[in-house]
N, CA, C and O of each residue as an XYZ file, in Angstrom:
704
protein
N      22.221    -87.054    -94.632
C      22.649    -87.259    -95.993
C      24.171    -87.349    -96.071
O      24.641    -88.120    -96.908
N      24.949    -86.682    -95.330
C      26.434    -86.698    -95.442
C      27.009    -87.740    -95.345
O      27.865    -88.249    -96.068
N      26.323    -88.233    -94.011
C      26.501    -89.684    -93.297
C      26.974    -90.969    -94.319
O      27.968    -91.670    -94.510
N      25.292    -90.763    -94.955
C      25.448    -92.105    -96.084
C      25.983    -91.825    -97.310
O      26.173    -92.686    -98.170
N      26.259    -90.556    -97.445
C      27.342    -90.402    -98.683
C      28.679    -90.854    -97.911
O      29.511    -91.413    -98.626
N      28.996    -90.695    -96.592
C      30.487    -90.548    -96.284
C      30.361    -92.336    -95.991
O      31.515    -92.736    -95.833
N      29.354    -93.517    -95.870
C      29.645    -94.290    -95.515
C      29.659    -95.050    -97.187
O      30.549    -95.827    -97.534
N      28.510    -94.644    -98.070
C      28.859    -95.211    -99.592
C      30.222    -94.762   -100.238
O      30.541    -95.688   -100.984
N      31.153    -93.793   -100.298
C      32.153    -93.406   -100.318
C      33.001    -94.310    -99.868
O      33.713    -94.832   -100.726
N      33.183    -94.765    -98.401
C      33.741    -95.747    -98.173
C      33.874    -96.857    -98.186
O      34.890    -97.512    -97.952
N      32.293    -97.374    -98.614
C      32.093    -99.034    -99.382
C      32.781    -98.811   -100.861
O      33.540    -99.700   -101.249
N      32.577    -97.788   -101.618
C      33.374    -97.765   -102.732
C      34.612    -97.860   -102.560
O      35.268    -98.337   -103.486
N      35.119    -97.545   -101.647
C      36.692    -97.119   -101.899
C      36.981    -98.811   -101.304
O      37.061    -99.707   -102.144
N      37.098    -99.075   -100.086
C      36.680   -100.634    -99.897
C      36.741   -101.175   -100.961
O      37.740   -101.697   -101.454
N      35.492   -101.086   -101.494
C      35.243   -102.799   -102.475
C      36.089   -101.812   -104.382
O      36.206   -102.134   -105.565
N      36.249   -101.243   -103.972
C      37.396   -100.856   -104.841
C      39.087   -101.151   -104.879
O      39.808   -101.552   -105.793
N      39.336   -100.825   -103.676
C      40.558   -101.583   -103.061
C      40.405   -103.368   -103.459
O      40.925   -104.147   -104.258
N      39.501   -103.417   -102.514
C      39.213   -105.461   -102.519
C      39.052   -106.263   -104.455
O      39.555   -107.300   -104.888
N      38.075   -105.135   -105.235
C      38.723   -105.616   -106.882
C      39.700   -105.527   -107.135
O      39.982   -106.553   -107.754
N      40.549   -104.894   -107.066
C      42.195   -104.965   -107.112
C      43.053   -105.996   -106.667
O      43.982   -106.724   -107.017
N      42.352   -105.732   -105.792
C      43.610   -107.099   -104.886
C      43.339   -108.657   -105.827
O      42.329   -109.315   -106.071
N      44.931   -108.824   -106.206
C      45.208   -109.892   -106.227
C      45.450   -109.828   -108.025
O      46.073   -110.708   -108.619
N      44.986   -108.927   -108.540
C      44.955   -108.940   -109.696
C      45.639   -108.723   -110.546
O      45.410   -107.517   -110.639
N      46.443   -108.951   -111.403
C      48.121   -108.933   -111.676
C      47.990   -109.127   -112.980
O      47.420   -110.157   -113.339
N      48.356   -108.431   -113.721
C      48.527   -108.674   -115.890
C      48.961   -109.711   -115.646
O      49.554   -110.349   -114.776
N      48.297   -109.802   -117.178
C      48.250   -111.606   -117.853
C      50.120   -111.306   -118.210
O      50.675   -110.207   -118.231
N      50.695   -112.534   -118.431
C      52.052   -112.517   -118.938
C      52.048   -112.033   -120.512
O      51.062   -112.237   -121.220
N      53.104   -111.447   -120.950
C      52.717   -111.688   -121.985
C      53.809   -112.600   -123.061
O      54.940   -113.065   -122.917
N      53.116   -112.581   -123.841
C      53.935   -113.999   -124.452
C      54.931   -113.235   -126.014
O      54.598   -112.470   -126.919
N      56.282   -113.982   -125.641
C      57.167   -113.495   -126.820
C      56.929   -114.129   -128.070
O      56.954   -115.341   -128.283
N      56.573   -112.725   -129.314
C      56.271   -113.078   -130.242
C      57.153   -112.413   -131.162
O      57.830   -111.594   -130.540
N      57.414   -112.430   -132.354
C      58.283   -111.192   -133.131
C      57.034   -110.594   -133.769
O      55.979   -111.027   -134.232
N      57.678   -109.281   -133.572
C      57.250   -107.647   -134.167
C      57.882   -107.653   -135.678
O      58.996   -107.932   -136.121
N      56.687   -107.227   -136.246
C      57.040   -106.128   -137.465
C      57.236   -105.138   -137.081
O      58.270   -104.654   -137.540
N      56.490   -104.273   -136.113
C      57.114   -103.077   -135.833
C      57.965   -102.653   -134.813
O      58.367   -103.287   -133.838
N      58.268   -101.113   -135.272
C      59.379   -100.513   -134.659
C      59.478   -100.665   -133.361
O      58.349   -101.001   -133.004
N      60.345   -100.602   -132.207
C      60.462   -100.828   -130.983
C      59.898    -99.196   -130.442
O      60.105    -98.085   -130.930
N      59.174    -99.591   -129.326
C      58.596    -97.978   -128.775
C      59.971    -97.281   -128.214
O      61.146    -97.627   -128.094
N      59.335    -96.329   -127.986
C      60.168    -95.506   -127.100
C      60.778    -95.796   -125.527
O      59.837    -95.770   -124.734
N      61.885    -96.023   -124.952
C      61.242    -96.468   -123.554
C      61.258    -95.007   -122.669
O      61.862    -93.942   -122.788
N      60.671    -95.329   -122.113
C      59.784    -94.347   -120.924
C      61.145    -94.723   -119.655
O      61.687    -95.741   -119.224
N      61.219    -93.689   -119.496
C      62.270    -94.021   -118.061
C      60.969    -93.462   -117.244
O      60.084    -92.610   -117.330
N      61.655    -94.989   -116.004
C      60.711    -95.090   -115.282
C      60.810    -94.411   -113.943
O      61.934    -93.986   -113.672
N      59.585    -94.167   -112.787
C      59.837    -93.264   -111.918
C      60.552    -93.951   -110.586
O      60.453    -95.090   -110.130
N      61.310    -92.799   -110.149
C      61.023    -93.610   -109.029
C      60.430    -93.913   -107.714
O      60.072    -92.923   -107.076
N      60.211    -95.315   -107.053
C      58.856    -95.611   -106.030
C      59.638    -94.805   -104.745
O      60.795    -94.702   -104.338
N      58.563    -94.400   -104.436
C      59.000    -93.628   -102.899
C      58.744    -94.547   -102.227
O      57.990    -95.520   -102.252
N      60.133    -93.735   -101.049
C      60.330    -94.775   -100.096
C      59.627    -94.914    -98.690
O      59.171    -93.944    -98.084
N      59.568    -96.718    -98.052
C      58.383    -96.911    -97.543
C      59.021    -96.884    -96.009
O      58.712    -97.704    -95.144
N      60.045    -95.704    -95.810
C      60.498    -96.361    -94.674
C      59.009    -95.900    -93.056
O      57.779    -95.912    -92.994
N      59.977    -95.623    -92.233
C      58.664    -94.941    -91.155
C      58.066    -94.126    -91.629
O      58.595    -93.760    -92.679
N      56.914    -93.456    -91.324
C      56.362    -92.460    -91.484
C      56.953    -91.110    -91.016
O      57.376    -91.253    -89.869
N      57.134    -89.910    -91.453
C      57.277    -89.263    -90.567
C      56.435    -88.459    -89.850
O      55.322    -88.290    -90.348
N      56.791    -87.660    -88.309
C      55.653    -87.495    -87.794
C      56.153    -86.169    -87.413
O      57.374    -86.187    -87.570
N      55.745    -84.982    -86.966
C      55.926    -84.032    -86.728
C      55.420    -83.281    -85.822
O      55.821    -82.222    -86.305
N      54.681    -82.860    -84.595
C      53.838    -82.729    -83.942
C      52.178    -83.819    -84.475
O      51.965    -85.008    -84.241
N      51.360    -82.883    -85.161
C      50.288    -83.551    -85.383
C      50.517    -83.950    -86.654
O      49.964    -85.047    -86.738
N      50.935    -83.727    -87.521
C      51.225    -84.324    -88.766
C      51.437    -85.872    -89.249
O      52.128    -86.501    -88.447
N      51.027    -86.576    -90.306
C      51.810    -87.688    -90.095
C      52.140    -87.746    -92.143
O      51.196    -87.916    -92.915
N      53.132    -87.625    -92.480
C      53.569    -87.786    -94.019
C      53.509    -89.153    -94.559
O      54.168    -90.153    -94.272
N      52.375    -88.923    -95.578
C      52.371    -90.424    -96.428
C      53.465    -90.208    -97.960
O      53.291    -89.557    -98.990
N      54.534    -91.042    -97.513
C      56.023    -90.763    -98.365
C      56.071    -90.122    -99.290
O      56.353    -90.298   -100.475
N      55.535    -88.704    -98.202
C      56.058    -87.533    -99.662
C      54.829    -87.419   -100.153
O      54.816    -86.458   -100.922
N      54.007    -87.825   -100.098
C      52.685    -87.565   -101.520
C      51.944    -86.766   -100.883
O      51.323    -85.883   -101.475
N      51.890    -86.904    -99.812
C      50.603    -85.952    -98.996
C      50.653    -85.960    -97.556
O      51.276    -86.891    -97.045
N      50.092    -85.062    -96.763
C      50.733    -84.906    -95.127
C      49.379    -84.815    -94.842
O      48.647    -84.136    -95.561
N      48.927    -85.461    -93.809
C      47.701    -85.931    -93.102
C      48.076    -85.028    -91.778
O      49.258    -85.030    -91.435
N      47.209    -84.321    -91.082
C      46.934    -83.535    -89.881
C      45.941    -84.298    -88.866
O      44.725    -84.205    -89.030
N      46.406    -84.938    -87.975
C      45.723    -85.194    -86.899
C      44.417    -84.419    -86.470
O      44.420    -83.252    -86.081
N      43.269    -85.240    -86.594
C      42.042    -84.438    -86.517
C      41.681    -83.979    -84.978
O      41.661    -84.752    -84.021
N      41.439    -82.763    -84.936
C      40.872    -81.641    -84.171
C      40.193    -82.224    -82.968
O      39.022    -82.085    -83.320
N      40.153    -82.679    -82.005
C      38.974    -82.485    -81.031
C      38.951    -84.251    -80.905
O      37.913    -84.686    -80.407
N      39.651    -84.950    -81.175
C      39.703    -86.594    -81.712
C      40.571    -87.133    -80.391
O      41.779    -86.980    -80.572
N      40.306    -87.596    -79.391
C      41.200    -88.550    -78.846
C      41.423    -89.663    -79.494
O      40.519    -90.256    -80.083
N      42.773    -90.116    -79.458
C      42.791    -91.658    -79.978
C      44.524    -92.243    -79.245
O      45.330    -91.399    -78.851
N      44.724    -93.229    -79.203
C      45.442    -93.963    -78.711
C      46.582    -94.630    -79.788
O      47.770    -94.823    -79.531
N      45.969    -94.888    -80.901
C      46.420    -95.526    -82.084
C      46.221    -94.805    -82.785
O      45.268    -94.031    -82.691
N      47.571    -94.816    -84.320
C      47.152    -94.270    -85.210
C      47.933    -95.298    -86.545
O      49.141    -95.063    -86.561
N      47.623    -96.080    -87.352
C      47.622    -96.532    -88.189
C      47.996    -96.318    -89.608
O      46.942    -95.859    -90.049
N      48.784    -96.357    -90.556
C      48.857    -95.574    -91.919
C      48.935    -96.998    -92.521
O      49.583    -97.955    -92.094
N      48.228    -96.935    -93.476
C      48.320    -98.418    -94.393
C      48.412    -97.348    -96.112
O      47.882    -96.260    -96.336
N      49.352    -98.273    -97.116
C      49.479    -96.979    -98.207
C      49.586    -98.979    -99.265
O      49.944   -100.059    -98.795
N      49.206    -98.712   -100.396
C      49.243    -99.311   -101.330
C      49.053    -98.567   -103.064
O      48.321    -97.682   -103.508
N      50.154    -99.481   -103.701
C      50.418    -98.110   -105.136
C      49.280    -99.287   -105.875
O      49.038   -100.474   -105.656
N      48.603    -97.967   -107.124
C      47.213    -98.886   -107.689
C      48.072    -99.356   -108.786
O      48.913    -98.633   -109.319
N      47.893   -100.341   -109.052
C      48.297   -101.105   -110.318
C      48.114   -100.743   -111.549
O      46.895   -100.909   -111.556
N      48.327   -100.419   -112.483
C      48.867   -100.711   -114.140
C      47.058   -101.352   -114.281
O      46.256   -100.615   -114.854
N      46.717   -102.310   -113.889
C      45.446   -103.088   -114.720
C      44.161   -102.433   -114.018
O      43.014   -102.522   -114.454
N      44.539   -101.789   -112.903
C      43.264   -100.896   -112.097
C      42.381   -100.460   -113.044
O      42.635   -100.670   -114.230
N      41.043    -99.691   -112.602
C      40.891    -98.920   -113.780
C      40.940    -97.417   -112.981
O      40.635    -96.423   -113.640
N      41.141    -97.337   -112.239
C      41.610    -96.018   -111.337
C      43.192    -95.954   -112.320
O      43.487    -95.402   -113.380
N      43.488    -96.288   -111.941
C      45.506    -96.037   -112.855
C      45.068    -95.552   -114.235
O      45.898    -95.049   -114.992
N      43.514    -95.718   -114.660
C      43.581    -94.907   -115.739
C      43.215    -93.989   -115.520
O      43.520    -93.242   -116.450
N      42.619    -93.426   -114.705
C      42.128    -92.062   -114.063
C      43.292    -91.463   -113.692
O      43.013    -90.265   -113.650
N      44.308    -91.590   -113.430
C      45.859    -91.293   -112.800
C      46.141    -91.212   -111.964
O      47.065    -90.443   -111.698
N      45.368    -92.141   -110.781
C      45.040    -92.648   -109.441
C      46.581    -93.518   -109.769
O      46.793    -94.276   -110.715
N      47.703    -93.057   -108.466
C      49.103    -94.011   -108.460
C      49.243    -94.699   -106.652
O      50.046    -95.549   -106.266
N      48.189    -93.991   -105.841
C      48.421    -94.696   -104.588
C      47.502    -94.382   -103.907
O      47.086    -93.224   -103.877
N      46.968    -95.398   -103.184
C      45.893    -95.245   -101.897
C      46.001    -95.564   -100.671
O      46.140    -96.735   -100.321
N      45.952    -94.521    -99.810
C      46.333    -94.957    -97.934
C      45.137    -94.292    -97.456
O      44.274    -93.491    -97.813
N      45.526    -95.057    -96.409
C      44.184    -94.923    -95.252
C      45.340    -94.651    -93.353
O      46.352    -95.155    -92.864
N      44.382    -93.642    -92.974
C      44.645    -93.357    -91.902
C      43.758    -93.992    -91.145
O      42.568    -93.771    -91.373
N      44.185    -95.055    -89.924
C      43.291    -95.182    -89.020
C      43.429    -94.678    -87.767
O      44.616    -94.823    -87.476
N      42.733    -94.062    -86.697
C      42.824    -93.443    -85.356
C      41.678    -94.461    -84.815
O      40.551    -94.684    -85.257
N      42.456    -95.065    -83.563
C      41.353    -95.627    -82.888
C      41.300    -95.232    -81.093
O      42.275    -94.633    -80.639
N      40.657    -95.433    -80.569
C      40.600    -95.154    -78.907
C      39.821    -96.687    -78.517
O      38.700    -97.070    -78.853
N      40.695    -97.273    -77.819
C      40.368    -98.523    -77.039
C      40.006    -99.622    -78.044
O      38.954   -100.192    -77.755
N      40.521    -99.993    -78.979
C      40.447   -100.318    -79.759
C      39.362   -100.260    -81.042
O      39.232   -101.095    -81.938
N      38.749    -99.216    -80.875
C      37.440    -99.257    -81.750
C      37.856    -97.753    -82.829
O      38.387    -96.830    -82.211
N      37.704    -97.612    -83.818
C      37.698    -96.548    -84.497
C      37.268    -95.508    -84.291
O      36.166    -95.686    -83.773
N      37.563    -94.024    -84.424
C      37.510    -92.756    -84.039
C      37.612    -91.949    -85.291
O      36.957    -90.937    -85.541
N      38.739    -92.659    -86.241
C      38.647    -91.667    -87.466
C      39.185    -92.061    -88.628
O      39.939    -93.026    -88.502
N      39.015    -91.509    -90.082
C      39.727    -92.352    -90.715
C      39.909    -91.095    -91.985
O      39.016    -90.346    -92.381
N      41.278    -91.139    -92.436
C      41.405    -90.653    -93.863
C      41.824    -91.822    -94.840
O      42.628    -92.748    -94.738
N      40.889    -91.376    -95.903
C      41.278    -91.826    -97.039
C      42.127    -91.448    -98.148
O      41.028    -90.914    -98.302
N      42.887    -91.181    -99.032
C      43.821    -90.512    -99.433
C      44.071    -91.272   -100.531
O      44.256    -92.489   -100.510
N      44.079    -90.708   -101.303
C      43.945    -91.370   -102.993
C      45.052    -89.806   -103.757
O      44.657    -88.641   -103.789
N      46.312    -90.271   -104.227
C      47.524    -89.755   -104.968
C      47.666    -89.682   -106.524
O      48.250    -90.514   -107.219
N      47.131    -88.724   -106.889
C      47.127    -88.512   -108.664
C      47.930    -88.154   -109.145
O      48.687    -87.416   -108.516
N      48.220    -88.488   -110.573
C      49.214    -87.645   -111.540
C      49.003    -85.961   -111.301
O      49.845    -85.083   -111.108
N      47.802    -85.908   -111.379
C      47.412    -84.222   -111.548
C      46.453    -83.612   -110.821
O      45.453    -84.248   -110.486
N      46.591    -82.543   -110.539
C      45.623    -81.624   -109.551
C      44.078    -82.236   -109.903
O      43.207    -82.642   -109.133
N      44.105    -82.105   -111.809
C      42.834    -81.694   -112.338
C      42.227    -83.448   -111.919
O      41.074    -83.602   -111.517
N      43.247    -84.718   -112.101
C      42.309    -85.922   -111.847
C      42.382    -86.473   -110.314
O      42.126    -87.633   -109.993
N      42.765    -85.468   -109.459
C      42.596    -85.750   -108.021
C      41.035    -84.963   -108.078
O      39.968    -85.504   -107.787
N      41.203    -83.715   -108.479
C      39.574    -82.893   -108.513
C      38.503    -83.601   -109.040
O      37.411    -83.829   -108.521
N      38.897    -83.897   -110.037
C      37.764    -84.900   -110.763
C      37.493    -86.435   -109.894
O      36.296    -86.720   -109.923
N      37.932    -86.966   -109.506
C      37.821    -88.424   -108.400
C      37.218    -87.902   -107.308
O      36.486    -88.565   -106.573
N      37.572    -86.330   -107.090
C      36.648    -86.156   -105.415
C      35.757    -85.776   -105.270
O      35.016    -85.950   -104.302
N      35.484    -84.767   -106.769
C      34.265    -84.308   -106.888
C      32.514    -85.552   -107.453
O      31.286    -85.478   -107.397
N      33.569    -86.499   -107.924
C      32.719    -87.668   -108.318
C      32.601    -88.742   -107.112
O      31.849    -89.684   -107.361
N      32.998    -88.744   -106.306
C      33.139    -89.786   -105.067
C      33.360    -88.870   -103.871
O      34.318    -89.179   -103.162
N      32.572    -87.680   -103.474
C      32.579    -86.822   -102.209
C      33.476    -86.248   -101.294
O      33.290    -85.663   -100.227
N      34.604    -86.567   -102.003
C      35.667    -86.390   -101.042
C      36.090    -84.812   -101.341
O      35.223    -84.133   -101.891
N      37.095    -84.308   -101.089
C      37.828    -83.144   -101.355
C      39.251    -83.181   -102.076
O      40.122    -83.949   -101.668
N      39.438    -82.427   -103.033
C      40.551    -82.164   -103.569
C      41.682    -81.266   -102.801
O      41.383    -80.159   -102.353
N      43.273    -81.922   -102.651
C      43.906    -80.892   -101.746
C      45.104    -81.459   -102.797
O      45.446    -82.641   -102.782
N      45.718    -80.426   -103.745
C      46.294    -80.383   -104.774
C      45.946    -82.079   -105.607
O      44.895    -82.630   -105.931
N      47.332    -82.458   -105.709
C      46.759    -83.882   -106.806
C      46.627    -85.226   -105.862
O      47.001    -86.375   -106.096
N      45.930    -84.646   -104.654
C      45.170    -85.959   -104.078
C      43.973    -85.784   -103.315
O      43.841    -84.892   -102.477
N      43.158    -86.578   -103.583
C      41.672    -87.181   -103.288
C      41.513    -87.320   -101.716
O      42.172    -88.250   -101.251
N      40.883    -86.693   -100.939
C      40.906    -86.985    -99.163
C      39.021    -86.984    -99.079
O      38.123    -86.396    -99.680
N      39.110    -87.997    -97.978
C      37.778    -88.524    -98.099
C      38.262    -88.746    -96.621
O      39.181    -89.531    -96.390
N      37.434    -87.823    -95.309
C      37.424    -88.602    -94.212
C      35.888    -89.348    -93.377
O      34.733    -89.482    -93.782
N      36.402    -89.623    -92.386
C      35.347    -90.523    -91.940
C      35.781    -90.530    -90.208
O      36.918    -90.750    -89.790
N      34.376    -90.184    -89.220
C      34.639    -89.916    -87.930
C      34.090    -91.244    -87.398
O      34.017    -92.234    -88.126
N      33.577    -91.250    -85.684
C      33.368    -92.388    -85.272
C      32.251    -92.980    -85.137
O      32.014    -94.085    -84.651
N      31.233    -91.844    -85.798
C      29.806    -92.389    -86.161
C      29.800    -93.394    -87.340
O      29.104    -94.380    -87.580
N      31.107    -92.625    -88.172
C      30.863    -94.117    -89.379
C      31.212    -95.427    -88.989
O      30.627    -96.377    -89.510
N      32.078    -95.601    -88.151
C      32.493    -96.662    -87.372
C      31.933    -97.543    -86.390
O      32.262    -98.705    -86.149
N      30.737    -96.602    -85.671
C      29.783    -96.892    -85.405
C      28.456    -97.702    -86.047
O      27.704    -98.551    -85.569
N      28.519    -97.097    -87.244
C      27.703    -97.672    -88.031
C      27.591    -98.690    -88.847
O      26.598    -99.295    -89.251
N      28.983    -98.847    -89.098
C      29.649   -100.406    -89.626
C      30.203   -101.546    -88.617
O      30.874   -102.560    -88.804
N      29.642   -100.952    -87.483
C      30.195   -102.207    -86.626
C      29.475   -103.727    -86.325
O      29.932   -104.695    -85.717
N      28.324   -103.560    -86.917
C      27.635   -105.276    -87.178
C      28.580   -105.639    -88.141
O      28.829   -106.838    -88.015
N      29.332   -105.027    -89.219
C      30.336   -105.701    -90.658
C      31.524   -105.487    -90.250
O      32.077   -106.584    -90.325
N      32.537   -104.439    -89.709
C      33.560   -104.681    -88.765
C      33.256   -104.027    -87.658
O      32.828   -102.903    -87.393
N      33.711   -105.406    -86.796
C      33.720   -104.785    -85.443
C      34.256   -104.052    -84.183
O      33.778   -103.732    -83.095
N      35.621   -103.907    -84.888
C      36.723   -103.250    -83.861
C      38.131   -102.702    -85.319
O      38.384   -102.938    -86.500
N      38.633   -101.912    -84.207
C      40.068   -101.484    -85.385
C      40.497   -102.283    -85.789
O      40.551   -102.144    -87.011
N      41.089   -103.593    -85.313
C      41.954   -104.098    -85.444
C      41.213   -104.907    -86.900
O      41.786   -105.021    -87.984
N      39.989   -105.345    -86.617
C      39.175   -106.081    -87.868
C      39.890   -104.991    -88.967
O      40.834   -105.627    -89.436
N      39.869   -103.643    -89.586
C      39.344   -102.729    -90.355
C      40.925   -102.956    -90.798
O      41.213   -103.541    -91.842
N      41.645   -102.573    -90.135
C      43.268   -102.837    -90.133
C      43.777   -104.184    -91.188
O      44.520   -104.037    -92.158
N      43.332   -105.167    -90.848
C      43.791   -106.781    -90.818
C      42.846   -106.759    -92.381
O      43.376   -107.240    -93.383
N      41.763   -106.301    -92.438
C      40.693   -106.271    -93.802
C      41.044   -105.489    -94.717
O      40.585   -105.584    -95.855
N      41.967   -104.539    -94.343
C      42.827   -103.276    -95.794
C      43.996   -104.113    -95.831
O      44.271   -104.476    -96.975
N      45.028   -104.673    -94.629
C      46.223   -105.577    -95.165
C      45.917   -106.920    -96.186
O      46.673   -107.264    -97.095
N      44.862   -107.476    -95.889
C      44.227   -108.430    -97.095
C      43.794   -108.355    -97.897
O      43.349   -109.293    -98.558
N      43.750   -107.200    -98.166
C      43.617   -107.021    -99.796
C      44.748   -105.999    -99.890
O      44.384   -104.952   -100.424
N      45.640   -106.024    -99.623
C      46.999   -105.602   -100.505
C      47.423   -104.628    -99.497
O      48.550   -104.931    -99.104
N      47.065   -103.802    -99.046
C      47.576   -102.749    -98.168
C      48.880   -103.299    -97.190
O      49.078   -104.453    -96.811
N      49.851   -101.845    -96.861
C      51.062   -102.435    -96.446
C      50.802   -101.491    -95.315
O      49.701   -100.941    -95.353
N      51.663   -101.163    -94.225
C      51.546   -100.791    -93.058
C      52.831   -100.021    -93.313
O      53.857   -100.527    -93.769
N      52.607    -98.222    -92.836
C      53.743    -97.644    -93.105
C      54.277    -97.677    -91.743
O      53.647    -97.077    -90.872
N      55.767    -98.535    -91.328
C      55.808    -98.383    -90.321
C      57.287    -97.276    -89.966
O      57.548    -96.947    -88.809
């Protein structure tokens, strides 16, 4: 049962990522207002995408959350792909602001994977993990995945590098 929760978990988050991509607000068109001008909101600012940093086993996704190299895992590669959710998402209304994925692979095939989803707040990281299986670790969403799931998706991808190249096409950036 864990299995196919931990592999539907990851078709969601997937074909959740993949609706996003590409999808960008309509323009909007200058019209005159009767009303008052809003307030403006000073805006935040985007953390920066330089390397990752790494620390023994650690690897920091910029500042939002620190990923620990899993236990007992050989791997050769390790991968960080991070993308911020858009304004038109409907996660950004949940207060979902960024999603990365850890990949670990050995010989090129997958070994492990975090998922990592970055909230405004403790309470809507809890609420996203408790509704989609993952775990709450303050205001972000962690959802992992070992090499049986990888195993099991390998008739649909077949190696790391596929899984890699399939999160950069739909929007994902590579923290390098």
């Amino acid at each position: 049962m864990k299995r196919f929760a931990a592999i539907l978990l990851a078709m969601m988050l997937i074909l959740g990522v993949l609706s996003g991509c590409g999808e960008e607000p309509a323009p909007e068109t200058e019209a005159p207002s009767t009303e008052a001008p809003e307030t403006e909101v000073p805006e935040t600012e985007a953390p920066e995408t330089e390397a990752p940093e790494t620390e023994g086993n650690t690897l920091d996704l910029m500042g939002m959350y620190t990923v620990t190299d899993p236990e007992g895992v050989e791997y050769d590669e390790r991968v960080a792909l991070y993308m911020p959710v858009i304004e038109s998402d409907e996660l950004y209304a949940q207060g979902a602001r960024y999603n990365f994925v850890v990949f670990y692979g050995l010989e090129g095939q997958g070994v492990y994977m975090y998922t990592v989803t970055t909230f405004e707040t403790e309470d809507e990281a809890a609420a996203y993990a408790e509704a989609n299986g993952g775990t709450a670790d303050g205001a972000a969403a962690v959802s992992t995945s070992d090499a049986s799931f990888f195993a099991t998706m390998a008739s649909f991808i077949p190696d790391l590098a596929t899984w890699i190249d399939n999160n950069k096409a739909s929007g994902m950036m590579e923290l390098e």
